[in-house]
N, CA, C and O of each residue as an XYZ file, in Angstrom:
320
protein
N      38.010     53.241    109.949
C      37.756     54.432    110.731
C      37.456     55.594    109.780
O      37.905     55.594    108.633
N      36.712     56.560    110.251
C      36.227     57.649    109.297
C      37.121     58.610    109.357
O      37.810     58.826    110.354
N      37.176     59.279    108.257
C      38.621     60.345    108.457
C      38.021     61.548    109.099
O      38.802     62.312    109.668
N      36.613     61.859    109.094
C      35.887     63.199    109.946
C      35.806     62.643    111.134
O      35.089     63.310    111.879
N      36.320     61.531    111.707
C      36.289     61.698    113.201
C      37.572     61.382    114.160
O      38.647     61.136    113.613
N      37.493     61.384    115.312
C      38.778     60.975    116.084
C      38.640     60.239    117.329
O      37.457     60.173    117.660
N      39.473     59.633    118.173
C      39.034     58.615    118.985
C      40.493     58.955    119.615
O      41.400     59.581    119.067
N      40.477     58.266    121.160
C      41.655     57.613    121.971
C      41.470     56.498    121.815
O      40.448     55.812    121.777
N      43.315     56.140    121.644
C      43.428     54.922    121.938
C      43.932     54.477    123.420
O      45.149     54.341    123.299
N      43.557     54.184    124.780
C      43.966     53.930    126.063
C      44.825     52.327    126.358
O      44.312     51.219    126.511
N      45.704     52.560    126.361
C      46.574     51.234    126.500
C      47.023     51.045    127.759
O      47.428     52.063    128.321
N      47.056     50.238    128.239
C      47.753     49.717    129.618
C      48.249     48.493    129.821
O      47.647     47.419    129.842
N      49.995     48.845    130.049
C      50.568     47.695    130.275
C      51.901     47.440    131.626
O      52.913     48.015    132.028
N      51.217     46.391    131.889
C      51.974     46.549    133.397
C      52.793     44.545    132.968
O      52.286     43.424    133.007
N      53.827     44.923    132.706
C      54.879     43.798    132.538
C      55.489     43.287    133.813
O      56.148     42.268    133.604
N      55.479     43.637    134.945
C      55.712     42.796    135.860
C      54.890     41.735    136.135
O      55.312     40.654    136.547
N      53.430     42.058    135.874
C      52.168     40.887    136.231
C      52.045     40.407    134.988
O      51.241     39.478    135.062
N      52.543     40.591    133.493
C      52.408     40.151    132.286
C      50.586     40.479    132.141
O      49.776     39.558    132.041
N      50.167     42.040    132.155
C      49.010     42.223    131.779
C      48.635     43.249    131.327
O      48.881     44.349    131.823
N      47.866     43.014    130.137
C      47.356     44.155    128.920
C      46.537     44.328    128.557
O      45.793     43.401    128.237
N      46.193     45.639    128.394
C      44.477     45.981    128.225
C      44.577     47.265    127.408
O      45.402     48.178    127.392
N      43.337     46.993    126.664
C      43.343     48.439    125.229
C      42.031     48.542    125.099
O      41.465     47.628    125.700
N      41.373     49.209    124.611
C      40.269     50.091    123.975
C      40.295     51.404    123.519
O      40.606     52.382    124.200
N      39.914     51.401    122.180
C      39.282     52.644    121.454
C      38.244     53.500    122.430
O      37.566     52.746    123.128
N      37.990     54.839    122.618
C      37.098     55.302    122.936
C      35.833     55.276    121.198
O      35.903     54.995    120.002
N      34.655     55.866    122.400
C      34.068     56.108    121.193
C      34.528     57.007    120.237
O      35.733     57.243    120.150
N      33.664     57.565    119.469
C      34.241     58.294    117.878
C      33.747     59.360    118.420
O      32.789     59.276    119.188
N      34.393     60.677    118.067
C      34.052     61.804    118.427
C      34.302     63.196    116.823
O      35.355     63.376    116.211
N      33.418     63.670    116.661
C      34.063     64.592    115.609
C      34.685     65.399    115.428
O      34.995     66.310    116.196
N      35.128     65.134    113.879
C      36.951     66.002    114.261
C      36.426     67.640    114.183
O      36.841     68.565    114.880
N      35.658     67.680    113.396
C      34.972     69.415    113.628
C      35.589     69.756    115.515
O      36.365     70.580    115.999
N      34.965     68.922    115.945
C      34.581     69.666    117.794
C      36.520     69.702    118.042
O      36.854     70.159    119.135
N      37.357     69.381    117.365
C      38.232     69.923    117.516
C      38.929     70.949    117.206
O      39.845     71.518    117.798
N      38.258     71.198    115.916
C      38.409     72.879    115.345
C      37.940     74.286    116.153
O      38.304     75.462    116.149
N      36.798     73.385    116.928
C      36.071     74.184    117.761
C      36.840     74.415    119.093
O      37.140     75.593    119.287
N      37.083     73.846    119.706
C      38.030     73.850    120.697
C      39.368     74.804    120.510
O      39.920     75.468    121.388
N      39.695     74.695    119.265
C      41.192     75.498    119.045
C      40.921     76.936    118.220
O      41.646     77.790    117.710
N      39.073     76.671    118.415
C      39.054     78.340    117.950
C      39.131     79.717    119.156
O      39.226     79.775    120.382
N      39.044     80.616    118.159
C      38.921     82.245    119.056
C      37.281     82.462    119.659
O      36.360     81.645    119.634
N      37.287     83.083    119.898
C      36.043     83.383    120.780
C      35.408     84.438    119.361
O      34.586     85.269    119.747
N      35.582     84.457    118.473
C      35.303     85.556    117.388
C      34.366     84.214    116.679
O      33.144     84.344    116.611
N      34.936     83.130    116.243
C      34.112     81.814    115.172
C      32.780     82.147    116.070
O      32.260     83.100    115.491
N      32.229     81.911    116.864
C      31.154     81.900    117.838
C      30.344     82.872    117.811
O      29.130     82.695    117.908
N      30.998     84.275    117.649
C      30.215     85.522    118.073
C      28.532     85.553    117.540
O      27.591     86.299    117.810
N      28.663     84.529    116.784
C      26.458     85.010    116.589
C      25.888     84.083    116.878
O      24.673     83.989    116.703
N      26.820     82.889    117.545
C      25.929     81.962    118.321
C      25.670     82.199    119.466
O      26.525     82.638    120.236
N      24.117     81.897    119.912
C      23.531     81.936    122.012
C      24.402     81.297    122.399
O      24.920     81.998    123.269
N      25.062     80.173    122.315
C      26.121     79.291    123.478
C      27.450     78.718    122.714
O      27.496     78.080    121.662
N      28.486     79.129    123.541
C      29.758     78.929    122.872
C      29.858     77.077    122.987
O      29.892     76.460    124.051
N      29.891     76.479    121.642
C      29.922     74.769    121.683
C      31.241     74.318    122.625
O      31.226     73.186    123.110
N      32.025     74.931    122.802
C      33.293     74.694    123.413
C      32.712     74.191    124.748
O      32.929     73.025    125.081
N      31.773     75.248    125.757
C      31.357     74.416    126.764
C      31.133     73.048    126.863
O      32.027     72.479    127.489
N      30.223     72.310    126.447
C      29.448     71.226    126.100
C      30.563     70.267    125.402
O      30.845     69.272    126.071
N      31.287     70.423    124.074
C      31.679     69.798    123.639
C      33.107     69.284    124.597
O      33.334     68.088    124.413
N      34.049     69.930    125.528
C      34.933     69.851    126.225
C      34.589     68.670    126.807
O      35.251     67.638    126.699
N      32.887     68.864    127.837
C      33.052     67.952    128.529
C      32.246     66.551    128.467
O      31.962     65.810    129.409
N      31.881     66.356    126.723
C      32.039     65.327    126.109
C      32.754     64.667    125.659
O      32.609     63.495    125.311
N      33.776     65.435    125.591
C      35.428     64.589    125.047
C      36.114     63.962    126.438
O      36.810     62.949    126.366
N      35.890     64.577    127.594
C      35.806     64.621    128.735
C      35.925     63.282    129.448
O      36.869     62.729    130.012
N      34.518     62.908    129.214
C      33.698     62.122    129.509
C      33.596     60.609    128.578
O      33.279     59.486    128.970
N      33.953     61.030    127.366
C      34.141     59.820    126.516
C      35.909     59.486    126.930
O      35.943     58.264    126.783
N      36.788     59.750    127.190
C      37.845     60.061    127.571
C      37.821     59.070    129.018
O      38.592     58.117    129.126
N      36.944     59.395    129.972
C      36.936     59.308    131.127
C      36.084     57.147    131.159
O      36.158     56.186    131.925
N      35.445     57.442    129.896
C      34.710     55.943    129.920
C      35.616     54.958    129.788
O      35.633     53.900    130.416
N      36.692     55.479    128.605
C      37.736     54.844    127.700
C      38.540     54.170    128.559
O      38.931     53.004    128.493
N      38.768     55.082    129.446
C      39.969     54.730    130.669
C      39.767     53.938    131.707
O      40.611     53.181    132.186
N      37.785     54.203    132.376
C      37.589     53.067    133.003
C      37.790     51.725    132.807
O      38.256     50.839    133.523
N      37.286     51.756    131.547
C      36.748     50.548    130.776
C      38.631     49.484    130.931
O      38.596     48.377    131.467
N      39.732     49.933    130.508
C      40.823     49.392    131.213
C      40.969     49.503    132.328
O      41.349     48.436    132.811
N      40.825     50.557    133.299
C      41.102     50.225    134.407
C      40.511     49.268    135.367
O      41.097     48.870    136.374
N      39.029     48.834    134.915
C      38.394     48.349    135.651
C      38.600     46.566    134.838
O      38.196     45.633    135.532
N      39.122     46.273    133.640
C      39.582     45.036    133.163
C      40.907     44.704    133.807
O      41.289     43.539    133.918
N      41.414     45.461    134.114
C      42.901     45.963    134.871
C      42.756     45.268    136.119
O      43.571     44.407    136.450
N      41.649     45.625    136.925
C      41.635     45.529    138.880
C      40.905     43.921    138.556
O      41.218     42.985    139.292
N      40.059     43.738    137.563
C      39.664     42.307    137.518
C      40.839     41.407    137.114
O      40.944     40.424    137.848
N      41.426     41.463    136.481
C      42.657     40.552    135.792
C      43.876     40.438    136.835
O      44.583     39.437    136.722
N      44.200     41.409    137.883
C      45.012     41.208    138.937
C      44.450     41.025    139.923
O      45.242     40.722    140.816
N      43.309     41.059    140.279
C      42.394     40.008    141.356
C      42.444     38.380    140.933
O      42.206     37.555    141.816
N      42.660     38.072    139.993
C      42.412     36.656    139.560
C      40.841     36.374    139.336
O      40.268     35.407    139.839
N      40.186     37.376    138.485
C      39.225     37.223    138.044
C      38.944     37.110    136.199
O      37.809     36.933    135.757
């Protein structure tokens, strides 16, 4: 793994049905987290604050990560 970037790890485990499921999200850069935890001052001479955009790419990679078990999840306790 690269040390300039960052990822979720999404785990799910449900021990009554004995079933487990994991995935990495994709890689996301660790910059856009500096960005996120800045002031509204880092920005001031840029046209568009990256915080918009970048939020709801973390968002969204976040949101894939989680399908991606949940939906191995609803197949594996269907008996599929």
């Amino acid at each position: 793994m690269n040390p300039s970037t960052f990822y979720f790890l999404v785990y799910l485990s449900d021990a009554e049905h004995d079933i487990n499921f994991s995935t990495v999200s994709q890689a996301f850069p660790y910059q856009w987290v500096e960005w996120v935890e800045s002031s509204n001052e880092t920005f001031k001479g840029f046209n568009a604050d990256p915080r918009d955009w970048v939020i709801d790419w973390i968002e969204e990679g976040l949101r894939l990560a989680v399908g991606t078990v949940a939906q191995s999840y609803v197949a594996k306790a269907n008996g599929h």
